[in-house]
C-alpha positions in Angstrom: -12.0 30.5 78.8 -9.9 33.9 79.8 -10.8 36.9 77.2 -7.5 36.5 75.7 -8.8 33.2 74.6 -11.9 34.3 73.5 -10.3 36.7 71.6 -7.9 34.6 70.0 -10.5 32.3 69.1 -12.5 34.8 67.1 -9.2 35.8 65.1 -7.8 32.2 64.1 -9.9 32.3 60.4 -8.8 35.6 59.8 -5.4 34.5 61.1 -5.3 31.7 58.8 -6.7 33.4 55.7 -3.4 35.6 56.3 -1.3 32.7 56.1 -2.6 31.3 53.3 -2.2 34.6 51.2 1.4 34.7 52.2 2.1 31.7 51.3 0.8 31.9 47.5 2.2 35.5 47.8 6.0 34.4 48.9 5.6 31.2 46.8 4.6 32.9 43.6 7.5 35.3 43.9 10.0 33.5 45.1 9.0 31.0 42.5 9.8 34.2 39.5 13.1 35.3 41.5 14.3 31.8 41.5 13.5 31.4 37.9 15.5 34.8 37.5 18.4 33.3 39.5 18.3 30.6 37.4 18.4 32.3 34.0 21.1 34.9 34.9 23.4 31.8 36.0 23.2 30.0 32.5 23.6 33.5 30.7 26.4 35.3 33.7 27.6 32.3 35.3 27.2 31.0 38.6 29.8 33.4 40.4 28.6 36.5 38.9 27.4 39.7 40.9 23.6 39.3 39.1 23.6 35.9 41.0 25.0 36.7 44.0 22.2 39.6 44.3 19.3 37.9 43.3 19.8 34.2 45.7 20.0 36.3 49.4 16.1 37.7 47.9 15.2 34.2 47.1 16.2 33.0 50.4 14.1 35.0 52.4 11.4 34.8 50.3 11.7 30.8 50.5 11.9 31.4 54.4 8.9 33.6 54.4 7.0 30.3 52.3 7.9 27.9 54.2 7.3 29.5 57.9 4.0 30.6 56.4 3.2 27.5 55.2 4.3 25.6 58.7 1.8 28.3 59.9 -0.6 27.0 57.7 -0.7 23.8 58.9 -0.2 24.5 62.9 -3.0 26.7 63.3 -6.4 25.1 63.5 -9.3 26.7 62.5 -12.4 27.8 64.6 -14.0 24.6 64.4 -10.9 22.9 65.7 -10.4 25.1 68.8 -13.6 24.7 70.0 -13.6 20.8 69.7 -9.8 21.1 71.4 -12.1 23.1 74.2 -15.6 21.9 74.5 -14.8 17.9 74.1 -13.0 17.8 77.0 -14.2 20.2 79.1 -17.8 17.9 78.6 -16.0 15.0 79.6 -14.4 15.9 82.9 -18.2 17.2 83.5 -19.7 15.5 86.7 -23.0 15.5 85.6 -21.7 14.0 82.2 -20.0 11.3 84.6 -22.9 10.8 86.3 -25.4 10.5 83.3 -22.9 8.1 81.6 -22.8 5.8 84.8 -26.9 5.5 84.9 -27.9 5.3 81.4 -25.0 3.6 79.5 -26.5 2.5 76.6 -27.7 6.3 75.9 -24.1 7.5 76.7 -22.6 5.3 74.1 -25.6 6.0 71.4 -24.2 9.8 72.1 -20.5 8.9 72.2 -21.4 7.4 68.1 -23.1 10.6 67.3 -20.5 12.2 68.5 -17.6 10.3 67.0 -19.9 10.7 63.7 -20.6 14.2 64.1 -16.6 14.9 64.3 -15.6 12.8 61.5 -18.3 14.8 59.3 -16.5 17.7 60.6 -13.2 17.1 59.5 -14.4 15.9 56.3 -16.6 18.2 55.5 -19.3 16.8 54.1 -22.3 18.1 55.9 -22.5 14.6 57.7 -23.2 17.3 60.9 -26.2 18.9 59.8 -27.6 14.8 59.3 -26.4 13.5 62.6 -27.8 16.5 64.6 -31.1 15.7 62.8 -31.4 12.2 64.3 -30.9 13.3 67.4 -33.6 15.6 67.9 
């Protein structure tokens, strides 16, 4: 992994906590300027110059939310990256190849733990800290 990568890696919680406070940020505002938007149509009219003011401001704020919240959901978190990285790094391993070849029944027991271990992870349960356990 380059520096850059390392680096990146390091930032992606911090990255993400960022995007989420946008989000709720732009949301909750643009939630207010829309109901503004709203209440000076029924009392100025669709057309009037209040309107025409206040719906460019909700638009970027509703572009703001909904980039951020894109964000939000593209960016994985540190746990993620590293399973995107170590996973299959491990698996084009030749010494993992070759362990897998000579003891497969202790390669598949692993492969479970494994497939455990990352299902715990995504649900966040704590399944992790039990399936490590067993394997010591």
């Amino acid at each position: 992994m380059s520096y850059l990568g390392i680096y990146l890696w390091t930032r992606l919680d911090a990255v993400l906590v960022v995007t989420l406070l946008t989000s709720v940020i732009t949301g909750a505002v643009g939630a207010v300027v829309g109901i503004y938007c709203a209440a000076s149509a029924d009392t100025y009219g669709p057309n009037s110059d209040e309107v025409k003011q206040v719906v460019p401001l909700f638009k970027k704020f509703l572009t703001v939310f909904c980039i951020a919240v894109l964000l939000l959901v593209l960016i994985p978190n540190k746990k993620d990256t590293a399973l995107i990285y170590v996973v299959p790094t491990l698996a084009k391993s030749e010494t993992i190849q070759e362990v897998a070849k000579a003891t497969p029944e202790i390669t598949k027991l692993g492969l479970d733990v494994l497939k455990e271990t990352l299902e715990g992870l995504k649900k966040g349960n704590g399944n992790e800290q039990e399936n490590n356990s067993s394997v010591k």
